[in-house]
PDB file of N, CA, C and O in Angstrom, chain B, residues numbered from 101:
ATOM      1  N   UNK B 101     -15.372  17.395 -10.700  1.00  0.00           N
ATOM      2  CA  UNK B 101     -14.386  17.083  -9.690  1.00  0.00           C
ATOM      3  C   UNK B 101     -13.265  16.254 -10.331  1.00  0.00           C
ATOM      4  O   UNK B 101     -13.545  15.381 -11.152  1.00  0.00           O
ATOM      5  N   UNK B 102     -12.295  16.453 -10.053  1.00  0.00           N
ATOM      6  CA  UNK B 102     -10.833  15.787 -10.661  1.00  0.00           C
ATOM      7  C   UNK B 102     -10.432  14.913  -9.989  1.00  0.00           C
ATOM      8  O   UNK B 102     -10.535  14.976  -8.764  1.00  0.00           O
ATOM      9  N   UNK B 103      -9.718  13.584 -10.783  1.00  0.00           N
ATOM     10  CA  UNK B 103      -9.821  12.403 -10.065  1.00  0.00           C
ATOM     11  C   UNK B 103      -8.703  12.445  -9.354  1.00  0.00           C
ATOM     12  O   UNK B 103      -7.874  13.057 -10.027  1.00  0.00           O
ATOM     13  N   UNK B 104      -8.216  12.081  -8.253  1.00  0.00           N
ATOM     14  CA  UNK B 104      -7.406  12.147  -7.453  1.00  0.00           C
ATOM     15  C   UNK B 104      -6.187  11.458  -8.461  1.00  0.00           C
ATOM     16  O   UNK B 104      -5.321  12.133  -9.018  1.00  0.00           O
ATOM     17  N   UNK B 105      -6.336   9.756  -8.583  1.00  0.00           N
ATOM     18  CA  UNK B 105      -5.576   9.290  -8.980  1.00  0.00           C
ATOM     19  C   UNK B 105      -5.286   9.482 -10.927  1.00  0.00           C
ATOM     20  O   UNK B 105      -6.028   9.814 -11.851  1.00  0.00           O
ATOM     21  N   UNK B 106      -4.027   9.126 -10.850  1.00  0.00           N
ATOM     22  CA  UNK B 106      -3.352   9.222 -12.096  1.00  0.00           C
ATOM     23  C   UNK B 106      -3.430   8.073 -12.797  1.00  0.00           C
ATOM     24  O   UNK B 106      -3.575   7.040 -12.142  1.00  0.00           O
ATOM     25  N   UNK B 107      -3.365   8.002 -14.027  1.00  0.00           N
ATOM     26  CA  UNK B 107      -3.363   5.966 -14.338  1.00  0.00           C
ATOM     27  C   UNK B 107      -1.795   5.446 -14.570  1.00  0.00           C
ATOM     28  O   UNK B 107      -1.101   6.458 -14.471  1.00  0.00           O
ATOM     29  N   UNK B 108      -1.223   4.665 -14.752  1.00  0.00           N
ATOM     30  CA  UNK B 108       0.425   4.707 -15.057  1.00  0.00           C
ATOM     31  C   UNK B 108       0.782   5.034 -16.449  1.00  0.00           C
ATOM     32  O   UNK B 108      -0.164   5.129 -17.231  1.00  0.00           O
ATOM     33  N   UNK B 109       1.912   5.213 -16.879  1.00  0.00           N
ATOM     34  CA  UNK B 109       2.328   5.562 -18.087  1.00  0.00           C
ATOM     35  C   UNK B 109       2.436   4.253 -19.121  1.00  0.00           C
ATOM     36  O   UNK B 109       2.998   3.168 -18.970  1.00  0.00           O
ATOM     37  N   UNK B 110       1.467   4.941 -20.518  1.00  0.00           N
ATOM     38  CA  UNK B 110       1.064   3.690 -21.445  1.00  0.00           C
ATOM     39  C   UNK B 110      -0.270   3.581 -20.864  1.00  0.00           C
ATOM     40  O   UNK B 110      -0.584   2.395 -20.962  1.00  0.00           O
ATOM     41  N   UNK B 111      -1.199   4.237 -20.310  1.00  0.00           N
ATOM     42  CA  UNK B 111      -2.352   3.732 -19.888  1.00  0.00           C
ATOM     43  C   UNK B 111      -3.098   4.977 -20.063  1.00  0.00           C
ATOM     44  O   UNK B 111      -2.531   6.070 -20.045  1.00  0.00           O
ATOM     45  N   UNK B 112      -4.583   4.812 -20.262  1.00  0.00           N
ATOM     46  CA  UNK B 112      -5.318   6.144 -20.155  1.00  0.00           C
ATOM     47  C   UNK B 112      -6.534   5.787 -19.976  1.00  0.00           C
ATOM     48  O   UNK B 112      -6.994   4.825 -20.591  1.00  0.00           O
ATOM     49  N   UNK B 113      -7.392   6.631 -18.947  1.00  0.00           N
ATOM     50  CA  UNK B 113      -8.586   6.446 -18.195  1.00  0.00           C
ATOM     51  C   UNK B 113      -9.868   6.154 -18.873  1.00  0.00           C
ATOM     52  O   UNK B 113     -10.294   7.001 -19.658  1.00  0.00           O
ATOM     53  N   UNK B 114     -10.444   5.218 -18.701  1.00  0.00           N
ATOM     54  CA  UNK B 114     -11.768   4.959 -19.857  1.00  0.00           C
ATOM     55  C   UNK B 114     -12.507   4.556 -19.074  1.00  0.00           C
ATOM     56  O   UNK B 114     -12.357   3.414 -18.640  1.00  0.00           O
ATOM     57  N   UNK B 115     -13.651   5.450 -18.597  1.00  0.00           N
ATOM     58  CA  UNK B 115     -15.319   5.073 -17.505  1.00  0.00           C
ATOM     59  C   UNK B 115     -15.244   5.041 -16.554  1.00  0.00           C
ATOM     60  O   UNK B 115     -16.204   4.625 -15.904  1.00  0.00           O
ATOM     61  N   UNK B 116     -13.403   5.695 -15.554  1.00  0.00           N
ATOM     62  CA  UNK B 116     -13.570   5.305 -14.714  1.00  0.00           C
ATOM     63  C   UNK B 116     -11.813   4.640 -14.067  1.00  0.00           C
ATOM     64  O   UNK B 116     -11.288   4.727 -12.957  1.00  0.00           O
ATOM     65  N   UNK B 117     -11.310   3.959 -15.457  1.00  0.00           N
ATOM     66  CA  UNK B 117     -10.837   2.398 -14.966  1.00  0.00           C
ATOM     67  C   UNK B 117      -9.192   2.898 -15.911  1.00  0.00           C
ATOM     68  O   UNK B 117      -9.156   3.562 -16.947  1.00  0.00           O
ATOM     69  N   UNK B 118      -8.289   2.469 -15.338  1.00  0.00           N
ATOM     70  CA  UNK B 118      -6.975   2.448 -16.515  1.00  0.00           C
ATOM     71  C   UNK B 118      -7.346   1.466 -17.140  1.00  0.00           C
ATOM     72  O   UNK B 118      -7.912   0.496 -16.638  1.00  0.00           O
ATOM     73  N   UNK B 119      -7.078   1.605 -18.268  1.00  0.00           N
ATOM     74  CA  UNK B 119      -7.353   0.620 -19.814  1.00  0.00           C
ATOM     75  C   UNK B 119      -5.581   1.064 -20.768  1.00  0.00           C
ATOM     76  O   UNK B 119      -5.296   2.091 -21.383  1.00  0.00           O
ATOM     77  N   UNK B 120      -4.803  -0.086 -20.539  1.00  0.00           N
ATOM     78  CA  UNK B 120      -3.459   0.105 -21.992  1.00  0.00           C
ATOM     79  C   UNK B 120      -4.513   0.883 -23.058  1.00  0.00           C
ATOM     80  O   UNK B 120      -5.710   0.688 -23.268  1.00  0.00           O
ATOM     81  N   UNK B 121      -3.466   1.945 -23.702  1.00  0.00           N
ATOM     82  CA  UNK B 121      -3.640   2.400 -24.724  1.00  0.00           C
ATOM     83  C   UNK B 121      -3.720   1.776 -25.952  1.00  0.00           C
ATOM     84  O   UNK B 121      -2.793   1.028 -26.263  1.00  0.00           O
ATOM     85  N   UNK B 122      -4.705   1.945 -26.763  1.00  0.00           N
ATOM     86  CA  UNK B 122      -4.587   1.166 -28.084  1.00  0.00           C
ATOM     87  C   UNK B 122      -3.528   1.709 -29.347  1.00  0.00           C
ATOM     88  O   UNK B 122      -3.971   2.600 -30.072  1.00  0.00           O
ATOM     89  N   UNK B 123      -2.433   1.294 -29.559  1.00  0.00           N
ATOM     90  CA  UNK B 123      -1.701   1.769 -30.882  1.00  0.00           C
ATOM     91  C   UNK B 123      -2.530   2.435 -32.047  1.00  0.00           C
ATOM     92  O   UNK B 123      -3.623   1.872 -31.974  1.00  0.00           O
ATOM     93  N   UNK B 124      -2.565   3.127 -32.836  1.00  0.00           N
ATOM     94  CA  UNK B 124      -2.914   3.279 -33.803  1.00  0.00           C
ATOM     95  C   UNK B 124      -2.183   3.530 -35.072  1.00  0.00           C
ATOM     96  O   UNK B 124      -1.492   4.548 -35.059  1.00  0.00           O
ATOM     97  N   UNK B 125      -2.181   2.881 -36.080  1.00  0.00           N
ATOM     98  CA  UNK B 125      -1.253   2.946 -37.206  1.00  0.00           C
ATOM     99  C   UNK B 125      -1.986   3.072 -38.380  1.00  0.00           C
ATOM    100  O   UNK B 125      -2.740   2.190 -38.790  1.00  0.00           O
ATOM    101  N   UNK B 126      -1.720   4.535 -39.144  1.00  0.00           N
ATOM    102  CA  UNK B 126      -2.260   4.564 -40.585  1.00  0.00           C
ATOM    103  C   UNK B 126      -1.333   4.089 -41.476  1.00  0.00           C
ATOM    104  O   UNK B 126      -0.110   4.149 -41.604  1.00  0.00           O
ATOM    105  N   UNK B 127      -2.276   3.591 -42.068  1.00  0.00           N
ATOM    106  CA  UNK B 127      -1.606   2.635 -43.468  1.00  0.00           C
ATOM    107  C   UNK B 127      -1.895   2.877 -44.565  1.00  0.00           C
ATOM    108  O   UNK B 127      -3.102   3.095 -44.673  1.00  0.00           O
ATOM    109  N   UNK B 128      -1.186   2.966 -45.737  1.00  0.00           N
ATOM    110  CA  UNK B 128      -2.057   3.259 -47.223  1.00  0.00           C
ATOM    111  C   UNK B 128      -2.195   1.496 -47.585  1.00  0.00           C
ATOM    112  O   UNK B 128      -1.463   0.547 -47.306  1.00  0.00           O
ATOM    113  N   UNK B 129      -3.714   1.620 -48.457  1.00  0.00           N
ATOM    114  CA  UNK B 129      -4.144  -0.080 -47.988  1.00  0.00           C
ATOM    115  C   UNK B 129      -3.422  -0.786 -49.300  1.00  0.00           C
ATOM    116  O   UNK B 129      -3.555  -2.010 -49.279  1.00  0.00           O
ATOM    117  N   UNK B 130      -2.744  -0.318 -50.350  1.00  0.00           N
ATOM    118  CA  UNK B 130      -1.772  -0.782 -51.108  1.00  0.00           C
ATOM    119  C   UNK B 130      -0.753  -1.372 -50.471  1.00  0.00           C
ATOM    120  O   UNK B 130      -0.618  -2.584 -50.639  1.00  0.00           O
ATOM    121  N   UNK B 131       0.202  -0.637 -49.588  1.00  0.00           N
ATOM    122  CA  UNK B 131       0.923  -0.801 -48.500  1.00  0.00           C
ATOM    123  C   UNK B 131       0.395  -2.514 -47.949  1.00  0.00           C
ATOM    124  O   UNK B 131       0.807  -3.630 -48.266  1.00  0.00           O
ATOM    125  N   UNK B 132      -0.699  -2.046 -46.992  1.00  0.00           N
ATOM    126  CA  UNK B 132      -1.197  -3.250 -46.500  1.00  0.00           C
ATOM    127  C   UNK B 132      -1.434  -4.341 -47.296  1.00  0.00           C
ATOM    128  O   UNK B 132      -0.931  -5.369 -46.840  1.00  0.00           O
ATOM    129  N   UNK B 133      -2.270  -4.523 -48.751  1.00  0.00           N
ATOM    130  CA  UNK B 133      -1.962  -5.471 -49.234  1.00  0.00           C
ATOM    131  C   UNK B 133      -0.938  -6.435 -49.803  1.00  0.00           C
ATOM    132  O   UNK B 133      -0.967  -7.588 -50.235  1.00  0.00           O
ATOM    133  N   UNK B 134       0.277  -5.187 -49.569  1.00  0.00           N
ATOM    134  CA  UNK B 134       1.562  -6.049 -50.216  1.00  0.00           C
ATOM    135  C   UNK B 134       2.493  -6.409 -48.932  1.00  0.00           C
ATOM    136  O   UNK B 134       3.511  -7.096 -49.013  1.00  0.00           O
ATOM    137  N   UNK B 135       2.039  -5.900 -47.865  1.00  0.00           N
ATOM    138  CA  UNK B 135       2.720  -6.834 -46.996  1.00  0.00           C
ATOM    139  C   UNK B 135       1.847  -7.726 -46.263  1.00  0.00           C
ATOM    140  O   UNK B 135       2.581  -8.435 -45.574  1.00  0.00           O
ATOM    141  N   UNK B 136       0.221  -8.136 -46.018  1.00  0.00           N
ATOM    142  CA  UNK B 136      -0.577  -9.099 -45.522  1.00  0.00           C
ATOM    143  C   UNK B 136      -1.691  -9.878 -46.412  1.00  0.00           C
ATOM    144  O   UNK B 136      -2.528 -10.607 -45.878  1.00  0.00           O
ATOM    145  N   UNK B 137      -1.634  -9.671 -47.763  1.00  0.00           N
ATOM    146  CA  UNK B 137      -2.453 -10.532 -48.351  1.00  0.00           C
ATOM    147  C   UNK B 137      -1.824 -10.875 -49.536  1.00  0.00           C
ATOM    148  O   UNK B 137      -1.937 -12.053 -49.875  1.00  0.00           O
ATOM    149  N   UNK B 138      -1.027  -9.939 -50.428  1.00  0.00           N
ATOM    150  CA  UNK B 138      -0.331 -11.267 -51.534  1.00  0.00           C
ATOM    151  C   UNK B 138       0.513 -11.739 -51.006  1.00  0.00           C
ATOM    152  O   UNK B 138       1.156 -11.587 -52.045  1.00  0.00           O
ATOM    153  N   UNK B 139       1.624 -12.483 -49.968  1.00  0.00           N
ATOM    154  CA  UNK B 139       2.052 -13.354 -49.820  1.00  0.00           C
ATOM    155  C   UNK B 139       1.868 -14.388 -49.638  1.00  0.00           C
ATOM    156  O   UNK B 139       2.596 -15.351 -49.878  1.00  0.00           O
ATOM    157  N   UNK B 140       0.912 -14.351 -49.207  1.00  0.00           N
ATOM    158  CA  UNK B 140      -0.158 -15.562 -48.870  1.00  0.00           C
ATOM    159  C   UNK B 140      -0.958 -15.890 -50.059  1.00  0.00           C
ATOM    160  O   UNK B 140      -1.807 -16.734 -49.768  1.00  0.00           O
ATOM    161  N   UNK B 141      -0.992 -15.586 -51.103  1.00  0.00           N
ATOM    162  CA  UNK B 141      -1.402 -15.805 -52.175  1.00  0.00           C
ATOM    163  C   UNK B 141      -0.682 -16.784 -52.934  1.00  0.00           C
ATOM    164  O   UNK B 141       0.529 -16.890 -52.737  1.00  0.00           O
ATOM    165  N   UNK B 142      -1.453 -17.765 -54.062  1.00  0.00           N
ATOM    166  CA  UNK B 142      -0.400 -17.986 -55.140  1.00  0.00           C
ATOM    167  C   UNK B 142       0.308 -17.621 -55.300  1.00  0.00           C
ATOM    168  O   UNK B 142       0.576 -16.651 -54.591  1.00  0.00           O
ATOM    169  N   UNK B 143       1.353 -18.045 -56.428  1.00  0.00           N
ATOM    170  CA  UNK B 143       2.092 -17.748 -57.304  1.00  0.00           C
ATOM    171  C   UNK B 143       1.540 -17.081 -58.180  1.00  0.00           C
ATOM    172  O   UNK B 143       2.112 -16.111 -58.678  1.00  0.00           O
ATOM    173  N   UNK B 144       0.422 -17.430 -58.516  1.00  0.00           N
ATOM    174  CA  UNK B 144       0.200 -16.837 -59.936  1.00  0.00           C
ATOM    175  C   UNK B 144      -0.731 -15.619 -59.812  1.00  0.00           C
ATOM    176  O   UNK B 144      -0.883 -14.798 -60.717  1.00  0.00           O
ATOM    177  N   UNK B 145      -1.409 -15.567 -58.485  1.00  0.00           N
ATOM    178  CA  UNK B 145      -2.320 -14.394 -57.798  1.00  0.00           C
ATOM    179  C   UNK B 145      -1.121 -13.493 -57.942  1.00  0.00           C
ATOM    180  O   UNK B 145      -1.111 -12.750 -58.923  1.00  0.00           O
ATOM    181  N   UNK B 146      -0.121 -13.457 -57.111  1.00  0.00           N
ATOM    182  CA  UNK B 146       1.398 -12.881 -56.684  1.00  0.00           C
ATOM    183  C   UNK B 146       1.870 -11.919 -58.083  1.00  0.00           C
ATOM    184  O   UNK B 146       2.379 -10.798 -58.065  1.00  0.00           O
ATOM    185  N   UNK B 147       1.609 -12.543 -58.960  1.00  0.00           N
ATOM    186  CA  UNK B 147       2.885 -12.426 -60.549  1.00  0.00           C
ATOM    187  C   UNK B 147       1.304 -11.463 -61.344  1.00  0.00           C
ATOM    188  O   UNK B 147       1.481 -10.537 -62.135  1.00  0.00           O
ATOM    189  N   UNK B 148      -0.034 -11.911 -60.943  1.00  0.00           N
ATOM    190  CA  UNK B 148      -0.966 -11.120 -61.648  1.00  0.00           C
ATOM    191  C   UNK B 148      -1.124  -9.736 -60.983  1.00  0.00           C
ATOM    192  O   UNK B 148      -1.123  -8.678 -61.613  1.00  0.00           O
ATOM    193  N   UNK B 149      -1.281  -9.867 -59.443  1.00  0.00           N
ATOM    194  CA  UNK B 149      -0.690  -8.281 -58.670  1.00  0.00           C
ATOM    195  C   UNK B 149      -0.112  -7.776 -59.225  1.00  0.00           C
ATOM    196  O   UNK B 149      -0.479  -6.932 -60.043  1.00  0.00           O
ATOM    197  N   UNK B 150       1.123  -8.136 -58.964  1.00  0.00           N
ATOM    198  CA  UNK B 150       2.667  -7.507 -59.443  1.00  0.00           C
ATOM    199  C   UNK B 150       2.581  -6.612 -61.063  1.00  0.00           C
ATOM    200  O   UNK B 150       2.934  -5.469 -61.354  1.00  0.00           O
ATOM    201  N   UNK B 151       1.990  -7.646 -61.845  1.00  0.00           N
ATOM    202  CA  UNK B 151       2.072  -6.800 -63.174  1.00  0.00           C
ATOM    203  C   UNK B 151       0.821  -6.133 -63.354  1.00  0.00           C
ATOM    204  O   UNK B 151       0.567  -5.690 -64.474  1.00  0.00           O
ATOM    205  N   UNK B 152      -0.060  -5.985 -62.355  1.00  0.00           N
ATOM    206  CA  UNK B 152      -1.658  -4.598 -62.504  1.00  0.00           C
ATOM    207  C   UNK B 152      -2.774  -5.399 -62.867  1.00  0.00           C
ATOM    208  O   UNK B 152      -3.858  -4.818 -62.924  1.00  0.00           O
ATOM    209  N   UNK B 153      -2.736  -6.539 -63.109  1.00  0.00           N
ATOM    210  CA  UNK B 153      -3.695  -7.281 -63.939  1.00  0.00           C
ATOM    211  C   UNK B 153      -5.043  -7.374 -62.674  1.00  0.00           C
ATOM    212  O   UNK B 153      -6.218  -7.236 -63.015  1.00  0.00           O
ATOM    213  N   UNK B 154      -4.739  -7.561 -61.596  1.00  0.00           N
ATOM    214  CA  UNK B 154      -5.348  -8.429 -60.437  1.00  0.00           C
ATOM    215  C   UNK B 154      -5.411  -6.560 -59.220  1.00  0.00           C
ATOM    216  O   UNK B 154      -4.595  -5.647 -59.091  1.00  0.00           O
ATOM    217  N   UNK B 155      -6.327  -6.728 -58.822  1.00  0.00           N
ATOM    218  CA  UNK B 155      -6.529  -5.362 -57.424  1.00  0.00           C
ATOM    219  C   UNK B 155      -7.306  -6.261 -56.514  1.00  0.00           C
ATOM    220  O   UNK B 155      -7.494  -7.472 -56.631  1.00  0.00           O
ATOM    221  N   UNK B 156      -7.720  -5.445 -55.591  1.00  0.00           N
ATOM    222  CA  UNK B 156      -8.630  -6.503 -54.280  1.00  0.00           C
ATOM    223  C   UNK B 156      -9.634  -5.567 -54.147  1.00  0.00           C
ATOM    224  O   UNK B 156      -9.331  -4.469 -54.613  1.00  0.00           O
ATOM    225  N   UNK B 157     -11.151  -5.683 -53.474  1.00  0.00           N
ATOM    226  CA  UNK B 157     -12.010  -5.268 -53.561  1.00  0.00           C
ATOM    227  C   UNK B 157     -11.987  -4.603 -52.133  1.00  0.00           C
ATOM    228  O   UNK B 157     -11.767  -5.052 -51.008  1.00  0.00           O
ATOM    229  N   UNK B 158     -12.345  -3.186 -52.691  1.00  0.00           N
ATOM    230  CA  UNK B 158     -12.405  -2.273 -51.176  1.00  0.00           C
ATOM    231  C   UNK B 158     -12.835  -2.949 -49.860  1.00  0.00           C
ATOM    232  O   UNK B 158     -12.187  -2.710 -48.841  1.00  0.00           O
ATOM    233  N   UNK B 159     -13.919  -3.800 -49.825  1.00  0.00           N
ATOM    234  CA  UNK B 159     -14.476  -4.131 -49.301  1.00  0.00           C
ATOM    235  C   UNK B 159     -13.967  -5.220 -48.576  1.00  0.00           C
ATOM    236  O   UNK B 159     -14.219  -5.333 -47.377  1.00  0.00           O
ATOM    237  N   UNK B 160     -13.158  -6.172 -49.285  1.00  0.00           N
ATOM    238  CA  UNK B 160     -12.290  -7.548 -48.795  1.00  0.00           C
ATOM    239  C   UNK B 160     -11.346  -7.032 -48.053  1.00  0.00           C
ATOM    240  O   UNK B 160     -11.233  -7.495 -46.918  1.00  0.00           O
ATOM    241  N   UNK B 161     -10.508  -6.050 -48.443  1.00  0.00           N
ATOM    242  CA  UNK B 161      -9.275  -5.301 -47.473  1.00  0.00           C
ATOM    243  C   UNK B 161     -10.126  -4.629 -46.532  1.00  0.00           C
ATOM    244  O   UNK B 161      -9.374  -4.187 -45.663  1.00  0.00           O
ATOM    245  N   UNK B 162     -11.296  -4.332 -46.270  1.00  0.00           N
ATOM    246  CA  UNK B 162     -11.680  -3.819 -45.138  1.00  0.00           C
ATOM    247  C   UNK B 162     -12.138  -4.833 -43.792  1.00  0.00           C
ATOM    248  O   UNK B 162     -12.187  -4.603 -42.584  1.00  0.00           O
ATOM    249  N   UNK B 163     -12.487  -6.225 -44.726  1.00  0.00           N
ATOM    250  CA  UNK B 163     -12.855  -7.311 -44.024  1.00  0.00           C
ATOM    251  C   UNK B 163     -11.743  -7.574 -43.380  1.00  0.00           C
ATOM    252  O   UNK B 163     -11.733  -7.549 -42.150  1.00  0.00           O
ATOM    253  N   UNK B 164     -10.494  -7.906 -44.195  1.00  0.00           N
ATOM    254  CA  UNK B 164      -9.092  -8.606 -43.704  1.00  0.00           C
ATOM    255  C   UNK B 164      -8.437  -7.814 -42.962  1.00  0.00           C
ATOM    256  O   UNK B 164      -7.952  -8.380 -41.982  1.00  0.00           O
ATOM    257  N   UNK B 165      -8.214  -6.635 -43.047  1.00  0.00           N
ATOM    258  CA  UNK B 165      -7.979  -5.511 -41.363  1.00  0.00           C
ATOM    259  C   UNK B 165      -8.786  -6.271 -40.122  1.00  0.00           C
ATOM    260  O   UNK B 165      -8.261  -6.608 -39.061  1.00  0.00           O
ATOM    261  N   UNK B 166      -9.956  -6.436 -40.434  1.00  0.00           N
ATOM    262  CA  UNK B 166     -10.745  -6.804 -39.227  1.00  0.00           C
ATOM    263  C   UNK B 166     -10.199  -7.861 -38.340  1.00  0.00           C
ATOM    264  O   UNK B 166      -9.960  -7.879 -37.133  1.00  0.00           O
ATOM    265  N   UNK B 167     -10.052  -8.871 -39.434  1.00  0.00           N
ATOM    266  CA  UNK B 167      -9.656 -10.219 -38.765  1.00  0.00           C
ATOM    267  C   UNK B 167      -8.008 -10.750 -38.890  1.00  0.00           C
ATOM    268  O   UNK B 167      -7.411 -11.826 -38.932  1.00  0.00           O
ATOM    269  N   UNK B 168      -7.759  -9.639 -38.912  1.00  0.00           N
ATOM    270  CA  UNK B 168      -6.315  -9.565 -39.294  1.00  0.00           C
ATOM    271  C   UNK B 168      -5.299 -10.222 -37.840  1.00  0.00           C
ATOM    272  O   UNK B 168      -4.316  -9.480 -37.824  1.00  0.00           O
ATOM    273  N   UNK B 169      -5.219 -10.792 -37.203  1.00  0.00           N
ATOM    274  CA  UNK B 169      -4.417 -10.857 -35.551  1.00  0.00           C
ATOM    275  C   UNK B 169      -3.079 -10.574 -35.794  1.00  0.00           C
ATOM    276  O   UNK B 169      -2.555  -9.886 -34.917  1.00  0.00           O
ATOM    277  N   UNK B 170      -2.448 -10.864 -36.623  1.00  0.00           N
ATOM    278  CA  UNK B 170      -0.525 -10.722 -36.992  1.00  0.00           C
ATOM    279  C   UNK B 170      -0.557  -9.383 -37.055  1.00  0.00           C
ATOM    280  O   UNK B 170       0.181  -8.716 -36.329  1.00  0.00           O
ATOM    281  N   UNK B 171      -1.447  -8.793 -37.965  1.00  0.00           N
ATOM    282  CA  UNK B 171      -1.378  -6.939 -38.399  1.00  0.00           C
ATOM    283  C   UNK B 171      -1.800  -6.436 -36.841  1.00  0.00           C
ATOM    284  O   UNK B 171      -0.824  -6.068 -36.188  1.00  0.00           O
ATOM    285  N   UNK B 172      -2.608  -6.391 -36.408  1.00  0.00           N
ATOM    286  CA  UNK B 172      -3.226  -5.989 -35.052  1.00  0.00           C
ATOM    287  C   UNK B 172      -1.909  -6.247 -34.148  1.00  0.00           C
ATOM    288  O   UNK B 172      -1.642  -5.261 -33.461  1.00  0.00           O
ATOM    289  N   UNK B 173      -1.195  -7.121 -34.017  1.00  0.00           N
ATOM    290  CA  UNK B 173      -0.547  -8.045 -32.518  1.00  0.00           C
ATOM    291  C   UNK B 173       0.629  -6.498 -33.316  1.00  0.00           C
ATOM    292  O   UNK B 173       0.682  -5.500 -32.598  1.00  0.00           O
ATOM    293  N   UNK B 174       1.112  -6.462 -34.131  1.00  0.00           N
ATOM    294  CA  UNK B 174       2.196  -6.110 -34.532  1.00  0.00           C
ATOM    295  C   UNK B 174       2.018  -3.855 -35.277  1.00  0.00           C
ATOM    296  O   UNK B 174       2.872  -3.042 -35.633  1.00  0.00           O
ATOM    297  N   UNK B 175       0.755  -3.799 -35.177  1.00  0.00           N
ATOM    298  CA  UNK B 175       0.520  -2.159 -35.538  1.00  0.00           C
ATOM    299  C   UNK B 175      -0.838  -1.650 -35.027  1.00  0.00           C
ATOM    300  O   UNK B 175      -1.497  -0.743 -35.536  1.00  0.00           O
ATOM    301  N   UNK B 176      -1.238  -2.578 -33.641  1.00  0.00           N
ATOM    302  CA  UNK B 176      -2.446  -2.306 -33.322  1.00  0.00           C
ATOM    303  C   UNK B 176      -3.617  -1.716 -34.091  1.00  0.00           C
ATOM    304  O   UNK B 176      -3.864  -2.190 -35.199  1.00  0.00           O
ATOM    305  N   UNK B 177      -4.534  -0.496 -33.498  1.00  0.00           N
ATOM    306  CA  UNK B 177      -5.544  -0.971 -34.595  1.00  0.00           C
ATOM    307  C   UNK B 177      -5.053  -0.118 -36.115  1.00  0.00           C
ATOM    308  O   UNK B 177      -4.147   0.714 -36.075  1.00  0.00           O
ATOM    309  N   UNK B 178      -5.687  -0.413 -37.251  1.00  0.00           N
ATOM    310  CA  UNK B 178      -4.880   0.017 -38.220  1.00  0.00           C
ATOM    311  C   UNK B 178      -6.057   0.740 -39.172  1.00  0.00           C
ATOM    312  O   UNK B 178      -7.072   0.139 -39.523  1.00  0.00           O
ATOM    313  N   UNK B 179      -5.710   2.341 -39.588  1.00  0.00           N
ATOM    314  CA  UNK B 179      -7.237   3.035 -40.637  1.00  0.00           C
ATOM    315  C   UNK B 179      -6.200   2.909 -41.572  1.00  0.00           C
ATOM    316  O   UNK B 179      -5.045   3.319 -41.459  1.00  0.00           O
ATOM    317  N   UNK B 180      -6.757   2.256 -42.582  1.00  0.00           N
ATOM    318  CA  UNK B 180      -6.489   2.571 -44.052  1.00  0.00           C
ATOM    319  C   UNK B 180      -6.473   3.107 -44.770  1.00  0.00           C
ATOM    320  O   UNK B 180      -7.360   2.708 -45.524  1.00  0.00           O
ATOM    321  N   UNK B 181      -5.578   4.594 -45.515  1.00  0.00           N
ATOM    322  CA  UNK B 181      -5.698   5.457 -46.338  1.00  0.00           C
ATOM    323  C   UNK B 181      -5.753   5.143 -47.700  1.00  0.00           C
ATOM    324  O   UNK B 181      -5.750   3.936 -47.941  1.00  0.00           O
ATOM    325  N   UNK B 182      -5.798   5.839 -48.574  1.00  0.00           N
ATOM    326  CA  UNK B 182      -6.046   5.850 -49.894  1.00  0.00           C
ATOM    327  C   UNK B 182      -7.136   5.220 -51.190  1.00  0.00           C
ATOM    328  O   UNK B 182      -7.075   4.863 -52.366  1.00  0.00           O
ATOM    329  N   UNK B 183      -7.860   5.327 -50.380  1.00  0.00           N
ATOM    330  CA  UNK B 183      -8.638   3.934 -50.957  1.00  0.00           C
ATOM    331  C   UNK B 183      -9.516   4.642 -52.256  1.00  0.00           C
ATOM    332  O   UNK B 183     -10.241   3.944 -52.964  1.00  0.00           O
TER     333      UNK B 183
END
């Protein structure tokens, strides 16, 4: 049976209930690390990136997506390509 009502626009039906849509933004996680985790880094973390010396562990960029709130508030939830 089809639900009578519609949910509003930007919204889509989940169990029942309008729920806002969640953004979704793919990212290549190179990408992501050079705009949410070396800035926040040293100087000298920063300058060892930059010249190849220094990478981040698959696993840490998968952590820091998680708990990420600035990346989330600003590209909702975010899958990471290239890894």
């Amino acid at each position: 049976m089809k639900d009578s009502k519609a949910c509003p626009r930007g919204t889509e039906k989940v169990k029942g209930r309008c729920v806002k849509k969640q953004k979704t933004t793919r990212m290549p996680a190179k990408k992501y690390i050079e705009e949410y985790i070396v800035p926040w880094e040293d100087d000298g973390t920063k300058l060892a990136y930059l010249k190849g010396e220094l990478g981040y562990d698959d696993d840490y960029v998968r952590e820091h997506v998680l708990h990420n709130k600035g990346a989330k508030r600003e590209h909702g939830k975010i899958i990471l390509t290239g890894f």
